[in-house]
N, C-alpha and C positions, 0 to 999 in steps of 0.2 A: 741875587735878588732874594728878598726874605719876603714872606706873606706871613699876616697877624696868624695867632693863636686861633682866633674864631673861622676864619676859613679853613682850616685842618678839621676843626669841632664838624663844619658845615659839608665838606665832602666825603669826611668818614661817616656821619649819619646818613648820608643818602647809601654810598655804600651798603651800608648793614640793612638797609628797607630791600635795595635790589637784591639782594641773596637771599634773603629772607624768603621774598615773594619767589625764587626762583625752587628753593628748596621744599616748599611748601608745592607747588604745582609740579615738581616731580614725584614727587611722596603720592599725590593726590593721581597721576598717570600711572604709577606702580602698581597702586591698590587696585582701581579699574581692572588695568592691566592681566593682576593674579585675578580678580574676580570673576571676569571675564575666562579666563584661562579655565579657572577651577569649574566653573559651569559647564562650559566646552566638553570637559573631563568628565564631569558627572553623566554629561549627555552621552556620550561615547560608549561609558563604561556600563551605563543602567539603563540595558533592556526595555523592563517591564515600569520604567518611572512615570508616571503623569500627573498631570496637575490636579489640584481639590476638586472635589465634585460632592452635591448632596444627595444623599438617600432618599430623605423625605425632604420637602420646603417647610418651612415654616409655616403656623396657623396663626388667623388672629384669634383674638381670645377678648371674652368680654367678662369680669369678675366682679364681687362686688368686693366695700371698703372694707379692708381688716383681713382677709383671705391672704392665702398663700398661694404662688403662680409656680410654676414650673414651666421655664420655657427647653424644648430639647433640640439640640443640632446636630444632623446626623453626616457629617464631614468623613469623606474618605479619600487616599489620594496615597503616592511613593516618589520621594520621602513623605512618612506620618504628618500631616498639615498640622502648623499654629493656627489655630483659633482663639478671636478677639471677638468680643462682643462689644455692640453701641447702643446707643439711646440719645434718640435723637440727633444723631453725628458726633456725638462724642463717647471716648471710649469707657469703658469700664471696668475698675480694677478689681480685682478679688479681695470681697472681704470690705467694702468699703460701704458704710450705711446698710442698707437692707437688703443690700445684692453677695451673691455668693455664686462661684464658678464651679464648677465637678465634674470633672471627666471620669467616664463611667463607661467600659462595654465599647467604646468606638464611638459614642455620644458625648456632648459638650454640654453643659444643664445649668440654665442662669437660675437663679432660682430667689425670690423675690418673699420675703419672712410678713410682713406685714403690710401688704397694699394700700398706698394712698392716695387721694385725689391726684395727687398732681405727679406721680409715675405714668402716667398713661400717656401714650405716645409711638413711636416707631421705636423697633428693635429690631439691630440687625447683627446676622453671627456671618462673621468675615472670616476665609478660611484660606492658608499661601501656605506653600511652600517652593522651592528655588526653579519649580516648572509654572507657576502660574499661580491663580487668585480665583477668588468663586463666593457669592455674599448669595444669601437669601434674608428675607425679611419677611415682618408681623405687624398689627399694630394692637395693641393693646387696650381696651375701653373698660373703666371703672365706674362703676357705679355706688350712689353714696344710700346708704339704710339710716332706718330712724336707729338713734342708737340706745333709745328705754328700751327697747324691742327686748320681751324674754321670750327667755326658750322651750319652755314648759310645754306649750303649746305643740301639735306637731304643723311645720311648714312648710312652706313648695319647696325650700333649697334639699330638704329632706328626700324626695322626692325627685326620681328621674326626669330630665328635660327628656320630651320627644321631637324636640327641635334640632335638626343637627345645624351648626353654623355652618357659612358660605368662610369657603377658604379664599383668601386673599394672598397669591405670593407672587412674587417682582424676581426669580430668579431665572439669567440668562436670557430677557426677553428682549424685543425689539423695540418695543414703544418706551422703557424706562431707558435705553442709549439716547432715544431721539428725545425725552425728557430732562435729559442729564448728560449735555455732552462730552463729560470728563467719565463719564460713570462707563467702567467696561465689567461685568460678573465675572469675566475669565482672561486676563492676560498672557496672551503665549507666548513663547519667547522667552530672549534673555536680558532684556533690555531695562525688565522691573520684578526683578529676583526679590525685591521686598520692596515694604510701602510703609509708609506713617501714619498718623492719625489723620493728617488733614486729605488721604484721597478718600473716605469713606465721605461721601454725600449725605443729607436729610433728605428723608424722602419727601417729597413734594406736598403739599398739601391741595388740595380741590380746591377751586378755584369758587367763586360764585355762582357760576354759568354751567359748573360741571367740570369734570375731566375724563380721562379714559385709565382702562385699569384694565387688568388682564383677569376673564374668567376664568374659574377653577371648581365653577360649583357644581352641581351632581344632575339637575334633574332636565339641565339643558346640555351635558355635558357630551352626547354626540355632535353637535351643532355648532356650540362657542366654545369648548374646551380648548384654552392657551389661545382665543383670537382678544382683541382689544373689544372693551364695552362702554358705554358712556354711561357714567353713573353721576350725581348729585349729590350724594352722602354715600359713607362708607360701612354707617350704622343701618342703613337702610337695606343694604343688601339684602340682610339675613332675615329682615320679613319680607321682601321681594319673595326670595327663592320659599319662603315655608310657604307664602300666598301660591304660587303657582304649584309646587309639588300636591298641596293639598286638594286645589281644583284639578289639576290632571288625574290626581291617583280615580279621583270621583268619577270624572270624565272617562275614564275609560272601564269603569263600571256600568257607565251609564249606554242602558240597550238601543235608546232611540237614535242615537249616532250611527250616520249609513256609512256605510264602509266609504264609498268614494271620497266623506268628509274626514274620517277619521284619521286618515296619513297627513292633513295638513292643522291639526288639535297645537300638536307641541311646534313642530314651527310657529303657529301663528303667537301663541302664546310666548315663547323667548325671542323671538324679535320684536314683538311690541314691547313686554314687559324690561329684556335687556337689551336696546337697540346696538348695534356694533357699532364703531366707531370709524367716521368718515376719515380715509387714510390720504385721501386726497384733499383733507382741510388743512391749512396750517395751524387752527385752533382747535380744540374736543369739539366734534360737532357728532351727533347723533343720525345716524343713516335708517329711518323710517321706513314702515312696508309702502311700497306704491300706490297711489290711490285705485287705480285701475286693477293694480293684483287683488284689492281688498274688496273692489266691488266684485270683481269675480268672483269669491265666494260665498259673499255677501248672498247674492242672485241666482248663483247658479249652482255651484257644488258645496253650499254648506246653505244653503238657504233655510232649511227647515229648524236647524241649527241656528242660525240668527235671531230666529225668532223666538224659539225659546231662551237664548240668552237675555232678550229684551224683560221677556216675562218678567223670568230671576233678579234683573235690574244689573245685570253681570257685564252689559256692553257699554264702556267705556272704561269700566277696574278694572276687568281680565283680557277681553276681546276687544280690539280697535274700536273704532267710531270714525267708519271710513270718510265721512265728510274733512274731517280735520286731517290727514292725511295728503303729502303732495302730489302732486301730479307728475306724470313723466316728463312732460315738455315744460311742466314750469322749471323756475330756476333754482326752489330750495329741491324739484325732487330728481334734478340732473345725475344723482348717485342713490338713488331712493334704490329698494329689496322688489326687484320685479319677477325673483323666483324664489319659490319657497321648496321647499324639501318633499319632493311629490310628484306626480305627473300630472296637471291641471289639465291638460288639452285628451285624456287619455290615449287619443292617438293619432300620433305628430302626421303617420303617412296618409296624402290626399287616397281616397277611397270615390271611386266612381263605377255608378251601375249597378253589378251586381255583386260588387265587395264592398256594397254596402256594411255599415254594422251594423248588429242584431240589436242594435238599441232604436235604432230608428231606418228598415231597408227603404221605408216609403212613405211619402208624404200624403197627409189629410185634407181633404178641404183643397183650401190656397197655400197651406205648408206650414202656417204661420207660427205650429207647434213642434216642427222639425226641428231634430237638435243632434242629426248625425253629421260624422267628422267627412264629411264629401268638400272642396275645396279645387275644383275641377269644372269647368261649364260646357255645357253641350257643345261648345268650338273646339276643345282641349287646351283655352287657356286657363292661365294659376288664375286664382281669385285674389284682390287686394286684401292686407289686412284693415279691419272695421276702424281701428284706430287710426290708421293712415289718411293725411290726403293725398299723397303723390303716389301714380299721377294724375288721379280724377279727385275734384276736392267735393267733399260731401259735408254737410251739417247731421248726420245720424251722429244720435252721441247714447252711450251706453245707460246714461240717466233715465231717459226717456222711453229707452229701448233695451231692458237686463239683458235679452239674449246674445247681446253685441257684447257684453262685456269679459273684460281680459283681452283687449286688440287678439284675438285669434281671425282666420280669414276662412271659416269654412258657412258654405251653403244657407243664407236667412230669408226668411221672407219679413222685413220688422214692420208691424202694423197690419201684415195681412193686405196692405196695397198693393203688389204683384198678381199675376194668376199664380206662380210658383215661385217654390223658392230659387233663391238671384244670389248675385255677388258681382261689385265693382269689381273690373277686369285688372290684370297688370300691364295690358297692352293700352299703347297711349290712342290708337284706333279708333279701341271697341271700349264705351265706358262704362257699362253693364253687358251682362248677359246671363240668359236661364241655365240653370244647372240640371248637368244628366241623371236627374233619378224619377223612376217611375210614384204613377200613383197609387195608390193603394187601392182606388177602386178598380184600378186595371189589371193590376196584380192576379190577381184571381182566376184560375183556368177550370175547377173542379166545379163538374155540373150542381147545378143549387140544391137537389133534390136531396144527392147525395153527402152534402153540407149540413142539409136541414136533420139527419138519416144520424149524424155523426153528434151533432150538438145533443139529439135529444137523448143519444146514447150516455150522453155526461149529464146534462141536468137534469132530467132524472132521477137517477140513484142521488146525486148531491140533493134533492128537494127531500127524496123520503128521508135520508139520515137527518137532515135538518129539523123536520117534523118531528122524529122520534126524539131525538135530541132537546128538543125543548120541549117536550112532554117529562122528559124525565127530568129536567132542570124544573120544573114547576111545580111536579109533584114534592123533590125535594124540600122546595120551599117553603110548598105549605105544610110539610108536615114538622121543618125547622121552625116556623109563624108559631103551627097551633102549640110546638110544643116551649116556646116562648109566652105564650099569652098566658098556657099553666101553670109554669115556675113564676113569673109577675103575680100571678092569683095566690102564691103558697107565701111566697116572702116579698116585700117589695123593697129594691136596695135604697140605702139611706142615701141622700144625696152629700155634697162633699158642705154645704151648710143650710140650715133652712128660707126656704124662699118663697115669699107671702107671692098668692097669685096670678101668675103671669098674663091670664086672660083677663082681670079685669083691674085698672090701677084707680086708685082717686083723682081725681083732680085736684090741681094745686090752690089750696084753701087761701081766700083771699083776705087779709089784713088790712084794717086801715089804716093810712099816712099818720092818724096821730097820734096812735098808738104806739109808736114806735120811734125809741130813742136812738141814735149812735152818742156811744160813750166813747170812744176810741179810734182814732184812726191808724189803724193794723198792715196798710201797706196800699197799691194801686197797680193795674191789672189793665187791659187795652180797652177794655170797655169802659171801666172807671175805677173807683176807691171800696176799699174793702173795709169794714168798718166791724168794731165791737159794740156788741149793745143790747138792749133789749127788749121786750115785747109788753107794754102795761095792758095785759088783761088775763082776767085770770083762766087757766089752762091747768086741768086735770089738779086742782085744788091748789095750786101755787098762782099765787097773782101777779109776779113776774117770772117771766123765764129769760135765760139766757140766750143769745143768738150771734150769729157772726153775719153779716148784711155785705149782699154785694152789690154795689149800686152804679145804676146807669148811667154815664155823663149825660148831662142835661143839653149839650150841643153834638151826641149822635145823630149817625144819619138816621134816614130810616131801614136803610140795609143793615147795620148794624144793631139798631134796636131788633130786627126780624132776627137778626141769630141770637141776639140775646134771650131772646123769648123760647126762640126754638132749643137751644140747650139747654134752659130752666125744665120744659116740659118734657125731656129728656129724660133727665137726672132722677126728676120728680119721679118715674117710673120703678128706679131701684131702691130696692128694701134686702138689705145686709147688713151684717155689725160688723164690717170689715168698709163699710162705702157709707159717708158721709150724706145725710137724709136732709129733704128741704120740709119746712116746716110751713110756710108759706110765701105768699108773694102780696107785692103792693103794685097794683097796677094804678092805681087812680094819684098817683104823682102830681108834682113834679117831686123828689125824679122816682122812675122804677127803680125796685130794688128786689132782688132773690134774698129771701131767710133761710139759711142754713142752720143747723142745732152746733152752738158752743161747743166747742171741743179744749178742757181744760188747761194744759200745759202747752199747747202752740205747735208748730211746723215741725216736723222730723227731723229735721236739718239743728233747726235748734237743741233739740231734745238728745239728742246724738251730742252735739259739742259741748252743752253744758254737763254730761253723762261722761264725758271723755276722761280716762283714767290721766291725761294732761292736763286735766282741767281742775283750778281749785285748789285749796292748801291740802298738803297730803296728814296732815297733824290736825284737822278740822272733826271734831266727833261729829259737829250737825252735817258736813258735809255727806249729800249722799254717796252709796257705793258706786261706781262706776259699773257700767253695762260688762256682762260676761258672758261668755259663750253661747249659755241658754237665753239671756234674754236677746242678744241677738237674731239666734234662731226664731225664737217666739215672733218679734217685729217683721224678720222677713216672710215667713209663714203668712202670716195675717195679711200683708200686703199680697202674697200669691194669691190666697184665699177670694179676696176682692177682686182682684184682678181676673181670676179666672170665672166669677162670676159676671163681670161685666163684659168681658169676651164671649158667653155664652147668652147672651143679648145682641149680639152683632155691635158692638157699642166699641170703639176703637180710640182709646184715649188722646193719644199721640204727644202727653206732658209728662208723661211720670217720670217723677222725681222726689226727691227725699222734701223738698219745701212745696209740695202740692199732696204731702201726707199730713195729716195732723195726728196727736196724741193725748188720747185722755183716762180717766183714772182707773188702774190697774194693770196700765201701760200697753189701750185699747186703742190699734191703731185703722182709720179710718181712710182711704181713699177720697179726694175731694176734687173738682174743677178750676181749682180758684186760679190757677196763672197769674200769678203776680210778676208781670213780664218788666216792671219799671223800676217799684219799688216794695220792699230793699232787695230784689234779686236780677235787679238791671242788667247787671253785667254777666248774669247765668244767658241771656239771649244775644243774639247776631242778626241784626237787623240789614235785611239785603233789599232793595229797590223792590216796588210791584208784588211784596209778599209780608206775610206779616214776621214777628217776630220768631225766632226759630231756636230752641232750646239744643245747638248740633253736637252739646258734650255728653249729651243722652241719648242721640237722633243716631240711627242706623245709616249704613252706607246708603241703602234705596231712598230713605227720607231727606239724606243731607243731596243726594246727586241730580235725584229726580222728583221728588219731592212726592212720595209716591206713601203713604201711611197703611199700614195692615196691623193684624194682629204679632205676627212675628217682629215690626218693629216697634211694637209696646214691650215682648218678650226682650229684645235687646236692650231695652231703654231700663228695662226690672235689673238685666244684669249689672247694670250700672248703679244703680238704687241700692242691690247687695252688695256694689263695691264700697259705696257710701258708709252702708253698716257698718262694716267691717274696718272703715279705716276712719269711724266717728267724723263723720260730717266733711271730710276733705272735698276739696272740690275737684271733679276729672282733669284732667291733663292741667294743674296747677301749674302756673308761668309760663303756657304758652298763647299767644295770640290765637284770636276767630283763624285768621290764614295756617297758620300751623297747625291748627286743629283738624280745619277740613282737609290738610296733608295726611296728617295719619290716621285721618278715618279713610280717604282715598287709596291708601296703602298699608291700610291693615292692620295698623301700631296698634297695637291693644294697651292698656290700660295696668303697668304693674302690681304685684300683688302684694295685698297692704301687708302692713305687719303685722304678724303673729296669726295670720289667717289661716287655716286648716287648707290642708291640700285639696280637699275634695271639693269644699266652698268654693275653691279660688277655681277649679276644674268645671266646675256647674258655671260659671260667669263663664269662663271661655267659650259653654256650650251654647250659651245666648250670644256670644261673639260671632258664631260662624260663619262665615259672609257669604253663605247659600243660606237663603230664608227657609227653604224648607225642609233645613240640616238641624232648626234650632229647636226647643221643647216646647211641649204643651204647657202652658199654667198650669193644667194637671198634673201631669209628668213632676215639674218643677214642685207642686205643692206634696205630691206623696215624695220626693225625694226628701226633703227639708224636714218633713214630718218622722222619716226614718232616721236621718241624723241627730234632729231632736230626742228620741226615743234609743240614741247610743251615748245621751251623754248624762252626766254624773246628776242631772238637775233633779227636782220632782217629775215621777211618772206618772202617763195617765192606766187608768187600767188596761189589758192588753185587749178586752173586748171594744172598747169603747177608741183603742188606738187604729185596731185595723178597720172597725168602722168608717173614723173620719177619714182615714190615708188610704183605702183603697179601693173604697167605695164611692167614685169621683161620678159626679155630674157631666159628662164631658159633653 
C-alpha cells in the first residue's frame, strides 16, 4: 500500500510541533527546577539573609517649575537588594530625559534636573532581592512661577520655610493591600524570587468623596501615627497639620485652660480636623466625634473653653460644632469616637456617703448644682445611665439638661424638681430613687460660735491687707497721672497724621439738584450708580470743581435710603489726606446723591495694572515707569495711614480693597466707601440668599463663616490689598470658584507669594493671615513697620527727625 507525498509532509509536521512543545516544557521544569534548588541553597546556607526593608519612607515633596528634586531611598536587606524606581506605574531608566539614578552610601537617588508641569505624580523605589520585595512611595506637587520674575530682588524661596510638610508614606500598610489587592510591600517566600514591570501598581488616586491614607504627620502623632485617615486632598494636608500645630503650640500657652480641659485640647482637635477612617465601611467613610461625647465638653469639662472659642469665631475651623455631629443611636453615628484620650468621667468608681469626693461631699439646696461621681441610691441599687432607656424609658435629654450629658449614670437632680439628688434605677422594680448623700446643711457638727471665732480669724487680716493694698496701688497711680499730665505739658507727642477736630464736625453742606452735572457714568454700587461730574457754582474762586457723585436709586426702599444717609453722615465726619472727603450732599432730589472730591487717575486696581512692569510696549519713551519697590511701599503706607485713622473712630470698614482706593496726583492715595458691588467689579462679590453682597476674597474667616466684622478683619482684608500691591492688581485666588474660595479660607489656604516680593512684606501679610484675631497687628504696628522698611530702601529719604516723628509717634 503507497500513501501520496503530502501525508508524509503532513505527519512529519505534526511530528516536529509535538517534540518541540515537549522539549520546550522540559527546558521550562529544569529551569524551575535549578531555581527552586538554588533558592533552597541559598536559604540553607545564609544565616543572616533577609528580605529589603527601608530605613526611612519616602517624603512627599512640593517644588516649584525649573527646580531640581532629589528624591532618596534608603533600601537595605542580604543579598544587597536591586532597586528600580517608578513613576506613575512605570519604570524608570537611568539617564533617560531629566531622570538620573545614583547609588550613594547605601541610598538610591532619583534625581530630576529641571522640574516640569507635568513630572508630578506618584514615585515609587521598589527594592528585591531572592528573599522578598519592599516598595515605599511619595507623591510629588509642582508648582508653576511667573517666569519675567527677576532675581534682584530678595524673595521667600531665599528664605527658610517654617512650615514643615505632612509626610505621606504607603509602605507595608494594611489599608494600601485592601486598596490594591495585587499589591503586597514584602513577599516572602520563594515563589516570587523577582518581578517585572507590570506587578508595581499606580497608586490610587482620591476619589471625589475622599479616601483614606495612612498618617505620618507630627503633631497628632501620639494618636494616629500609622492608623488610616480620611482626607479629600492630598495638597490640603500640609495646611491641615500647620493650622492645627499652630493653634495647639498657642493653646497650650494659653493660662485660662483648666487643667480638667486641657488633656482633651489635642484629641479634640485631630480627630475633628483628621477624622480616622471607618474600617468597617466598604467605602472611605470618615468616623466623626459623637454628638453626646462633644456635648459633654461642650457643657461640662471644657465649657468655659467653648466659650471663648466662640468669641475668637475658632468653633467650627478648629473645634467641632456639636450640633452637626452624629448621634450614637443614629445610623451615620453607629461607629462615631465616643472616647477621646482622657478621663471624662474623672472617676469611673460609684462613691457613696462618705467617699464622697472633695468636689462635691454634699448637696445644696434641692442638689440641683451637685456634680459628684455617687452612682449608688439609698437602697444600694446601680443608677441607670442618663442616656439609656432601658429599663425605665425617660424623655430627659442632655440638650435641655447639660448636666446629663456624656450618658454617665451618676447622682442629678435636672431642673431642681426632686427634693434631692435622684437617679433612674437599674432594677426593673424600683424606677427611681434618692441617692445616699447628706446635705450640707446637716453636715455641720462644730458649735456656731466657734465657726463665727474662726472665720473672723481669716477675714480679718485678709480685709486689712486688702485696704493697705489698695492705698498703695492708688497712691502709685496718682503719682504715675501727675507725672504724666507734666511730661504732656513739656512736649506733646505728634500724632501719626493731623486730625481737624474730633469734638466738633460740620455738617454736610447742602447743594442744589441743578447745580450739578453727571458727566460720566464710572460704575454702580447696591444703592445705585456712581457717576463723574461736576459742581456749577463757584467754590474758593474756581467756578467749577470736580466731583465723583454717588447716587441714590430712585426705587429704594426707605430702609435703604436711611443707611444711605446714615453712612454719608458718617464719612462726612473724617478729615485725612489718606480718606476720601465729602464735599457735599443733594437732598432735595429726585434722586439723592453723596459728592465726594475727584480723585484724578481712578481705583487702585486700575492704577496698579496699568503701572504693571507687564503692562505696555517695553520700547515706548511716553510709556510711564512701572511701580518699584518704594513706590509700592509709599501706596501701602498711605492706605495704613487711613486706615488706622478710621479704626481710631470706632469706624469698621468691612470693603477694603485695591478698587475701593482711589489715586490722585503725586500718587496721593485715598481710602473711599464706594462698593461698586455690580459694576465693573461684579464678579469681586458672592452673593448668598438673605445677605448682601460679600467681597469673601478679602473677607477673614470670622466675616466669611459668621459674618461677624471687627477691626482685625479690616487688618486681614489690608493684607490682601498689600498682596494686590505687590503682584500689580492680580485678583486673590485667580481661577477658583466662590465654593473653592470659601474652602481655603475654611482651611487656611493662604494666599501665595507674588513675585519678586521681599520676604519680610510677604511675612507682614501672613501676620494679617493669622486665624486668631487677636494674633494679628495694629494698623499702627503695620504703619510703623512699612515706614521702617521704606526708610531701608535705596529711594529718597525723609530726614531722620521728621522719620521717627511720623513712624513712632502713633496715635493709637
Amino acid at each position: 500500500m503507497r500513501f501520496p507525498a503530502s501525508k508524509y509532509l503532513f505527519w512529519g509536521f505534526c511530528l516536529w510541533i509535538l517534540s518541540g512543545n515537549f522539549l520546550s516544557g522540559f527546558q521550562h521544569k529544569r529551569s524551575l527546577d535549578s531555581s527552586s534548588s538554588h533558592l533552597s541553597n541559598d536559604t540553607r546556607l545564609c544565616s543572616d539573609c533577609k528580605a529589603p526593608e527601608f530605613d526611612k519612607p519616602l517624603q512627599n515633596r512640593t517644588v516649584v517649575k525649573g527646580k531640581k528634586v532629589l528624591l532618596k531611598c534608603y533600601a537595605s536587606g542580604n543579598p544587597k537588594p536591586e532597586v528600580t524606581w517608578y513613576r506613575n506605574g512605570k519604570a524608570i531608566r537611568n539617564k533617560s530625559g531629566p531622570f538620573s539614578i545614583i547609588e550613594r552610601n547605601g541610598s538610591f537617588r532619583l534625581k530630576i534636573r529641571m522640574v516640569e508641569l507635568s513630572d508630578a505624580g506618584w514615585y515609587i523605589c521598589v527594592a528585591n532581592n531572592s528573599f522578598g520585595r519592599a516598595q515605599t512611595q511619595a507623591y510629588l506637587t509642582v508648582n508653576s512661577v511667573n517666569p519675567k520674575s527677576t532675581p534682584h530682588k530678595p524673595t521667600l524661596e531665599n528664605t527658610p520655610s517654617s512650615s514643615a510638610p505632612l509626610a505621606s508614606n504607603t509602605q507595608a500598610t494594611e489599608l494600601s493591600q485592601q486598596a490594591n489587592p495585587g499589591y503586597s510591600t514584602r513577599d516572602e517566600g520563594q515563589d516570587k524570587p523577582t518581578f517585572g514591570d507590570e506587578d508595581i501598581p499606580t497608586p490610587p488616586s482620591l476619589s471625589e468623596n475622599g479616601s483614606c491614607v495612612i498618617y505620618n504627620g507630627t503633631i497628632c502623632e501620639k494618636l494616629l501615627k500609622g492608623q488610616p485617615i480620611f482626607v479629600r486632598s492630598y495638597e490640603k494636608l500640609e495646611n491641615i497639620e500647620k493650622k492645627i500645630s499652630i493653634a495647639y503650640s498657642r493653646i497650650q500657652d494659653y493660662k485660662k485652660i483648666s487643667k480638667q480641659c486641657r488633656p482633651f485640647v489635642q484629641p479634640l482637635l485631630c480627630h475633628f480636623n483628621f477624622p480616622s477612617c471607618d474600617k468597617t465601611s466598604s467605602v472611605p467613610t470618615p468616623r466623626h466625634i459623637c454628638y453626646e461625647k462633644c456635648e459633654f465638653l461642650r457643657t461640662d469639662i471644657c465649657k468655659n473653653e467653648y466659650l471663648e472659642a466662640r468669641k475668637a469665631s475658632l468653633q467650627g475651623v478648629l473645634l467641632p460644632e456639636c450640633s452637626t455631629l452624629p448621634r450614637k443611636d443614629s445610623k451615620q453615628g453607629k461607629n462615631c469616637i465616643s472616647k477621646l484620650k482622657g478621663n471624662t468621667q474623672r472617676n469611673t468608681k460609684p462613691v457613696v456617703g462618705k467617699n464622697a469626693t472633695p468636689m462635691n461631699a454634699c448637696y445644696k439646696d434641692r442638689g440641683e448644682d451637685f456634680r459628684a461621681n455617687v452612682s449608688v441610691t439609698e437602697k444600694g441599687l446601680k443608677c441607670q445611665h442618663w442616656n439609656a432607656t432601658k429599663p425605665h424609658h425617660h424623655i430627659l435629654s442632655p440638650t435641655e439638661y447639660p448636666e446629663l450629658a456624656g450618658g454617665h449614670n451618676f447622682c442629678r437632680n435636672p431642673g431642681g424638681k426632686k427634693e434631692k439628688p435622684w437617679c433612674f434605677t437599674t432594677d426593673v422594680d424600683f424606677k427611681f430613687d434618692y441617692c445616699d448623700i447628706p446635705s450640707c446643711d446637716k453636715t455641720s457638727t462644730t458649735p456656731p460660735s466657734i465657726q463665727i471665732v474662726s472665720i473672723l480669724y481669716t477675714v480679718i487680716p485678709c480685709l486689712l491687707f486688702a485696704i493697705i493694698f489698695s492705698l498703695v496701688v492708688i497712691f502709685i497711680c496718682w503719682r504715675y497721672h501727675k507725672q504724666i499730665i507734666y511730661q504732656a505739658a513739656q512736649t506733646a507727642a505728634t500724632p501719626l497724621v493731623p486730625v481737624v477736630g474730633k469734638s466738633s464736625y460740620p455738617k454736610i453742606k447742602e447743594m442744589r439738584r441743578e447745580t450739578v452735572r453727571f458727566i460720566k457714568d464710572v460704575g454702580e454700587g447696591e444703592f445705585g450708580k456712581l457717576y463723574k461730574g461736576e459742581v456749577l457754582e463757584k467754590v474758593e474762586g474756581i467756578q467749577t470743581r470736580a466731583i465723583l457723585a454717588k447716587v441714590l436709586r430712585n426705587s429704594s426702599s426707605a430702609r435703604n435710603r436711611e443707611t444711605f444717609l446714615r453712612q454719608a453722615e458718617t464719612w462726612s465726619k473724617f478729615s485725612h489726606p489718606n480718606v476720601i472727603s465729602i464735599v457735599g450732599m443733594c437732598y432735595n432730589g429726585p434722586p439723592t446723591c453723596i459728592l465726594y472730591e475727584c480723585v484724578e487717575y481712578g481705583t487702585l486696581h486700575d492704577y496698579l495694572v496699568e503701572n504693571s512692569p507687564l503692562e505696555g510696549a517695553v520700547d515706548d519713551d511716553e510709556d510711564p515707569e512701572p511701580l518699584n519697590y518704594y513706590d509700592q511701599l509709599q501706596i501701602a503706607i498711605q492706605i495704613a495711614a487711613g486706615m488706622n485713622y478710621v479704626s481710631q473712630h470706632n469706624y469698621i470698614h468691612g470693603d477694603l480693597a485695591a478698587r475701593n482706593c482711589m489715586v490722585g496726583p503725586r500718587m496721593t492715595v485715598k481710602i473711599t466707601d464706594m462698593a461698586l458691588s455690580r459694576n465693573p467689579f461684579s464678579d469681586d462679590y458672592c452673593r448668598v440668599p438673605n445677605r448682601p453682597p460679600m467681597p469673601i476674597r478679602w473677607m477673614a474667616p470670622e466675616g466669611v463663616l459668621n459674618y461677624r466684622f471687627t477691626v482685625e478683619t479690616d487688618i486681614w482684608s489690608f493684607g490682601v490689598v498689600l498682596w494686590e500691591i505687590f503682584s500689580f492688581g492680580s485678583r486673590p485666588h485667580e481661577g477658583c470658584s466662590d465654593e473653592e474660595v470659601m474652602d481655603h479660607i475654611r482651611e487656611h489656604v493662604l494666599l501665595p507669594c507674588p513675585a519678586d516680593c521681599p520676604a519680610r512684606i510677604f511675612f507682614l501679610m501672613k501676620e494679617c493671615w493669622d486665624i486668631l484675631p487677636p494674633s494679628r497687628p495694629r494698623f499702627s504696628t503695620i504703619y510703623t513697620q512699612l515706614c521702617a522698611l521704606r526708610w531701608d530702601t535705596n529711594g529718597p529719604r525723609e530726614p531722620l527727625e521728621k522719620f521717627e516723628r511720623e513712624c513712632f509717634h502713633v496715635d493709637v
